[in-house]
C-alpha positions in Angstrom: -47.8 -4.3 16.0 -49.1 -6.2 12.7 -50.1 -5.7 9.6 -48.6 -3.1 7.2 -46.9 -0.5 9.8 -45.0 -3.4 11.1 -43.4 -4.0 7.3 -43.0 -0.2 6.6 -40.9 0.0 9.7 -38.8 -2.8 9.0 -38.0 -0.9 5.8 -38.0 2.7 7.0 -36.7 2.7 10.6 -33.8 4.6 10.4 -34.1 6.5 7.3 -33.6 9.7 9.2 -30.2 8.8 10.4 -29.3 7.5 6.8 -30.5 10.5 5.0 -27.9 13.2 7.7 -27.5 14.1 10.8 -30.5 15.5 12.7 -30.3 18.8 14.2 -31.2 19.0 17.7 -32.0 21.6 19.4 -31.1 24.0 16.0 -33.5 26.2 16.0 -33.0 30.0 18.0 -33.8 29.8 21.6 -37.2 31.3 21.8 -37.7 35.2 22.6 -40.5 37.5 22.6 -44.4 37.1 23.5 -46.4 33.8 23.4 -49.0 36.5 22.8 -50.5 36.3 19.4 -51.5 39.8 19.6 -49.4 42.4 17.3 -47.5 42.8 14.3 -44.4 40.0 14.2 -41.4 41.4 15.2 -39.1 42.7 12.7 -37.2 39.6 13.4 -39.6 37.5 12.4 -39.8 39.0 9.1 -40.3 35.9 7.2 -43.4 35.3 9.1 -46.7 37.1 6.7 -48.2 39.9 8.2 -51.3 39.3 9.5 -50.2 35.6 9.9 -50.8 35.5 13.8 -54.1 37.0 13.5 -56.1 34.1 14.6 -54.0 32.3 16.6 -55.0 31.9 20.1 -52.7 32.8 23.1 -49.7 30.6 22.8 -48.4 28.8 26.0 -46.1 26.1 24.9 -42.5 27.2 24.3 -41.8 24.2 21.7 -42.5 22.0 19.0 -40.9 18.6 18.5 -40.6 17.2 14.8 -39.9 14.2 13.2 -38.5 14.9 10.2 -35.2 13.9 7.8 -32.7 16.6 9.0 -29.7 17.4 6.9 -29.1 20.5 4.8 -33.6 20.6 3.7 -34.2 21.1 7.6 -31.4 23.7 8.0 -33.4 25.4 5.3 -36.4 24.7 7.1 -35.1 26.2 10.3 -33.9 29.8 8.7 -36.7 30.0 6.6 -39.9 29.0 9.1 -38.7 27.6 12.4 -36.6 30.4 13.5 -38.7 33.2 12.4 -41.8 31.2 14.1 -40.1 30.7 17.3 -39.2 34.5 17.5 -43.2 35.1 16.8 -44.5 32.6 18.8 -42.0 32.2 21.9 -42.2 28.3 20.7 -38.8 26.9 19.2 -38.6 24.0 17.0 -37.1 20.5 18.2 -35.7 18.3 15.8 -36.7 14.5 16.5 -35.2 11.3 14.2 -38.0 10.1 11.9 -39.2 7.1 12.6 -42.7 5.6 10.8 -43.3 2.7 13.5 -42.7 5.0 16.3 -45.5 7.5 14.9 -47.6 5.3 14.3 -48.0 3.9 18.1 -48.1 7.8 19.0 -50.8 8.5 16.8 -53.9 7.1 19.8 -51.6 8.1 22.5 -52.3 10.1 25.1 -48.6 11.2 26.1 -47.0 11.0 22.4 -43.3 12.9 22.3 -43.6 14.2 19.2 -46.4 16.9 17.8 -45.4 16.5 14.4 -44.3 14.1 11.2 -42.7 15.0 8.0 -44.8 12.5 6.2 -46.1 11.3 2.6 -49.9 11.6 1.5 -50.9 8.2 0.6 -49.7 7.2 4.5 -52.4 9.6 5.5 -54.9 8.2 3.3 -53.9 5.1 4.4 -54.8 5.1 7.9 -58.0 7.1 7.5 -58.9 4.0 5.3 -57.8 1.7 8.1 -60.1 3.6 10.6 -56.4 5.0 12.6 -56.6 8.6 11.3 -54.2 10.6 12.8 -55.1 14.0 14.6 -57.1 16.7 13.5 -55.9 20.6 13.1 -57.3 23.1 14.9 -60.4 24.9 12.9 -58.3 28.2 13.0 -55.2 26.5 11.0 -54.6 27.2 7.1 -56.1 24.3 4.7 -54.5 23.7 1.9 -56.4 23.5 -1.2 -54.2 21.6 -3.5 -54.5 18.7 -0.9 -57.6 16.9 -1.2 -61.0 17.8 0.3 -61.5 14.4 2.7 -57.9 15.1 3.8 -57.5 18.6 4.4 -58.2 18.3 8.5 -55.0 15.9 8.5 -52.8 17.3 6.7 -50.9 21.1 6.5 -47.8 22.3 5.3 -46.5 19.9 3.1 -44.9 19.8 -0.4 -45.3 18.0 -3.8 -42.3 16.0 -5.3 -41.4 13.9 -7.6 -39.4 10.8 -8.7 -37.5 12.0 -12.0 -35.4 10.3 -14.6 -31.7 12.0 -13.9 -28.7 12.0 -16.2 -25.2 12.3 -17.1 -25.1 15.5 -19.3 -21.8 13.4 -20.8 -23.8 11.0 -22.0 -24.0 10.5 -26.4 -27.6 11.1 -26.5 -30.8 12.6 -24.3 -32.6 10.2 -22.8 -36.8 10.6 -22.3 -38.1 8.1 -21.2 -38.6 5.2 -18.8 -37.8 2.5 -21.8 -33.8 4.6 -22.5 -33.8 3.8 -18.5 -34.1 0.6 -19.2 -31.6 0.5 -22.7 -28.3 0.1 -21.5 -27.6 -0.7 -25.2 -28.2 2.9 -26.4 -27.6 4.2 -23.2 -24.4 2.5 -21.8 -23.4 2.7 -18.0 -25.0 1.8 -14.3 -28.4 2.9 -13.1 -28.4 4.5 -9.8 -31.1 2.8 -7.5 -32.8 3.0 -4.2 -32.4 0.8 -1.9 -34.8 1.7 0.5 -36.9 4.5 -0.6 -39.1 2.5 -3.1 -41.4 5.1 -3.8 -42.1 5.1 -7.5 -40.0 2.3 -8.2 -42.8 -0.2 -9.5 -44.7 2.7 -11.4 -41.3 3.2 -13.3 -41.0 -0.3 -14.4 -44.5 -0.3 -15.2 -44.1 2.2 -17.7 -40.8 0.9 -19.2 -42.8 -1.7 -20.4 -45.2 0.1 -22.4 -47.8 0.6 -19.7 -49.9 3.9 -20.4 -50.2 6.4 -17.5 -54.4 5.8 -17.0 -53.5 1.6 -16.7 -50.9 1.8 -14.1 -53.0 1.4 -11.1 -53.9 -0.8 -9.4 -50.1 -1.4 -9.6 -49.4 -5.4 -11.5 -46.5 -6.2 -9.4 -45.6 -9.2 -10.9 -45.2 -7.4 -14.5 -43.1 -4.8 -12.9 -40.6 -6.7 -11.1 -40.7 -9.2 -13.9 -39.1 -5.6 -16.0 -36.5 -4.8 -13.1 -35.2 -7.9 -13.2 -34.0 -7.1 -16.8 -32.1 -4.1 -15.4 -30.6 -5.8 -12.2 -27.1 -6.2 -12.9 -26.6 -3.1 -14.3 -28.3 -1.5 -10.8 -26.2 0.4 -8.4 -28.3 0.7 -5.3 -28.2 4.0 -3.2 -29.3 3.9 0.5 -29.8 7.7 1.0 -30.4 10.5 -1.6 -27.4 11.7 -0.6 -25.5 8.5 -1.6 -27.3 9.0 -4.7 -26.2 12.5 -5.6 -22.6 11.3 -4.9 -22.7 8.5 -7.6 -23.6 11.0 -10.5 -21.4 13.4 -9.2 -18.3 10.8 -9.2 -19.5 9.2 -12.4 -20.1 5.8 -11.1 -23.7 6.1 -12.5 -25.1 7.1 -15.6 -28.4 7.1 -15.0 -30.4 7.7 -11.9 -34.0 7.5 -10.5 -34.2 10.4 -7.8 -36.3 13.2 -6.9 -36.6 16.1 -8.7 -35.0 18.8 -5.7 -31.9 16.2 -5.7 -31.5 16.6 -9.3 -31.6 20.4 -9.5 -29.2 20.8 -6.2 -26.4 18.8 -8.5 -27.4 21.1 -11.4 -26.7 24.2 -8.9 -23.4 22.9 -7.6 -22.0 23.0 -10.8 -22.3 19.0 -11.9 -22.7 18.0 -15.5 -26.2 16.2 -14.7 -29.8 16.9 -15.8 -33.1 15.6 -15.6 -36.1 15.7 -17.3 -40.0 15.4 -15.7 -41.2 13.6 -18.3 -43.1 10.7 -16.8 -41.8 11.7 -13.6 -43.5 10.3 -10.9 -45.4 13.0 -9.2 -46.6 12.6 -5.3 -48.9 15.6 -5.7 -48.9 16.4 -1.7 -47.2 15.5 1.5 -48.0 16.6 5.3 -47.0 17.9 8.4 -49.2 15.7 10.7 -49.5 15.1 14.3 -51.0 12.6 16.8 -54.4 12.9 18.7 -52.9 14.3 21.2 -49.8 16.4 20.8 -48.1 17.3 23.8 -47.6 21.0 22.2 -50.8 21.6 20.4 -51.8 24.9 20.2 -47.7 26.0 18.9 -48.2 22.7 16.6 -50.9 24.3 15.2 -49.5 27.9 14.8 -46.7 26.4 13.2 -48.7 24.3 10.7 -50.4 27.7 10.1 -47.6 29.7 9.5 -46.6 26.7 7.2 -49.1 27.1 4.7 -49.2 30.6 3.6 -48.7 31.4 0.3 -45.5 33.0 0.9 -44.2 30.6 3.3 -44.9 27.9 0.9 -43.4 30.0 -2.0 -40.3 30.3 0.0 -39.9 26.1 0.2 -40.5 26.1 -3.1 -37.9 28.6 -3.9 -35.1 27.1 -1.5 -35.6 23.4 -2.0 -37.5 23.1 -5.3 -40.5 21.2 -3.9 -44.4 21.7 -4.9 -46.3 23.9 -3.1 -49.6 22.5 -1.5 -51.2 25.8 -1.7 -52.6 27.2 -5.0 -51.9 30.8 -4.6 -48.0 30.0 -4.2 -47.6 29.4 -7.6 -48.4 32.8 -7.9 -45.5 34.0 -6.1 -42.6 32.2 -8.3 -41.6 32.9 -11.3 -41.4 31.2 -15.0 -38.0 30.0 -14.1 -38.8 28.8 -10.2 -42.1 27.1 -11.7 -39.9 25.3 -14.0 -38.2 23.4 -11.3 -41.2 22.8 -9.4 -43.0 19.3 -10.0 -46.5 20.8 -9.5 -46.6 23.3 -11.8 -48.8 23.1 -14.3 -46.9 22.4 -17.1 -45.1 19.9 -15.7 -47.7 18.0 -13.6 -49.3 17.4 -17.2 -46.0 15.2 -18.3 -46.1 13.4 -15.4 -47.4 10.2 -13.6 -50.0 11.7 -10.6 -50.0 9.0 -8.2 -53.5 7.6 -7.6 -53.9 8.2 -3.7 -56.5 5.6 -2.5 -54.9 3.1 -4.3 -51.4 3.5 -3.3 -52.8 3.4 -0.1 -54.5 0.1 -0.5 -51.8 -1.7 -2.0 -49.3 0.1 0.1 -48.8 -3.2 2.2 -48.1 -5.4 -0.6 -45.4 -2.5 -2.3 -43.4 -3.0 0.9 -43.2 -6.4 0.8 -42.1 -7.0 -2.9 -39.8 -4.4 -3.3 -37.5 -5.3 0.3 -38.0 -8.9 -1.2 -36.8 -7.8 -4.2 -33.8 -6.5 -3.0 -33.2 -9.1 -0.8 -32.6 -11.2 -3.7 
């Protein structure tokens, strides 16, 4: 393996394990019909009526995912995984996420896996590259806030976004990328990651006076140039969760994070906020499987299932990520939209990611940034 998967798996192999414990086997032991005939079962309440409508007869009895475990895929399992196994007679495995591993998978023809937990621009990516991974079935769900060229690749994912977080104790409210950057007005350490480098360049490149429309392609000598300003005032973070934990103790005053971690400190009680203005927004993510899932017509019920309005409504709700799906927005209200990074109002504050370029430079972003570090 060369080229740009080698270098993203360097960096990323073993994030799963970093960001929790992965559940295996959590999900209920499957019951009922592989039939997709019939209302759901009243068990399966959280699964839309009508949802199984076009689904074919089901005869696998699981689905293995890659995904980040923790307390978002406990979520996962009692809000969609449970309810679709008692629906579909198909329970939900939990497998590490690994990048590498997924990406030998994708042309295989006896992958493990069905399905990734993984980012947009990664999809885009290998489509460029000519490695695309599989196609859904014509019968699944697209959703429409996902672009048009990717919309056979891609299915029940989420937005997010990288957010400027804060110690509510702090003397003043800070806005911006550049009060990030002031330890002057804005004394104390920076919480960083370490690994995750999503977003990180695109931050630095606005601290630094870069407009939103210049930012891409990304000018990565200029940026690094900027965090090397910041650098002994950095604390890095190796998992979200390490991140939460330094605001929470204090040891931080600042932090670049997602938006979901953020709020989940603000509901436990912390004295932290955070503010979306130029966040940086990854407008849609995807649950995405190889050519040739071992699992595929339950893979594909469960991608189904995954983006309905309502089930998509219900992510947003419990883990305060974008919805991929236009008419979920619908379903939450002023004060759920407020914490989501795709809604309206706050996607117009924000940094949208440019896709294709990403993608393109993706490579490149690896290599500076664990360089970077390294240092």
């Amino acid at each position: 393996m060369t080229g740009p998967h080698l270098t993203r798996r360097r960096v990323l192999a073993g994030m799963a394990t970093a960001a929790g414990a992965v559940l295996a086997g959590s999900a209920l032991a499957a019951c009922g019909s592989s039939s997709s005939s019939g209302a759901p079962d009243p068990a399966g309440s959280a699964v839309p009526a009508g949802t199984t409508a076009k689904w074919p007869k089901l005869t696998a009895r699981e689905v293995v995912l890659a995904g980040f475990g923790g307390e978002t895929y406990q979520i996962r399992h009692q809000e969609t995984f449970d309810p679709f196994a008692t629906v579909s007679g198909a329970r939900v495995i939990d497998a590490p996420w690994d990048y590498g591993k997924f990406i030998n998978m994708i042309p295989s023809p006896t992958p493990e896996w069905d399905l990734i937990d993984f980012d947009g621009y990664s999809v885009a990516g290998l489509i460029l590259a000519g490695k695309a991974t599989g196609k859904l079935a014509d019968w699944v769900r697209r959703c429409d806030l996902v672009p048009t060229e990717y919309r056979d690749y891609c299915a029940g994912g989420y937005a997010w976004s990288n957010v400027l977080g804060y110690s509510a104790k702090l003397g003043a409210t800070p806005s911006s990328w550049a009060d990030f950057f002031d330890t002057a007005k804005f004394p104390g350490k920076r919480a960083f990651p370490k690994s995750l480098y999503m977003g990180t360049v695109e931050v630095a490149l606005l601290a630094d006076g870069v407009t939103k429309d210049k930012v891409y392609p990304l000018d990565f000598d200029r940026a690094f140039a900027k965090l090397n300003t910041l650098r002994g005032d950095l604390v890095f973070y190796d998992t979200y969760a390490q991140g939460q934990q330094y605001m929470a103790q204090g040891s931080t005053a600042m932090i670049l994070t997602s938006s979901s971690r953020m709020q989940q400190l603000k509901d436990d009680g912390q004295p932290v906020d955070y503010t979306f203005q130029d966040g940086i927004l990854y407008p849609w993510s995807s649950f995405t499987m190889p050519r040739n899932p071992p699992h595929a017509d339950a893979a594909n019920a469960l991608l189904d299932l995954m983006s309905t309005p309502e089930q998509q409504a219900a992510i947003a709700k419990k883990l305060h990520l974008g919805p991929t799906v236009s008419a979920a927005l619908a379903l939450l209200s002023p004060a759920e939209l407020a914490m989501i990074p795709s809604a309206p109002a706050n996607v117009a504050k924000q940094l949208t990611i440019d896709v294709a370029s990403c993608a393109a430079q993706d490579e490149e972003y690896v290599r500076r940034f664990t360089a970077w570090v390294g240092t």
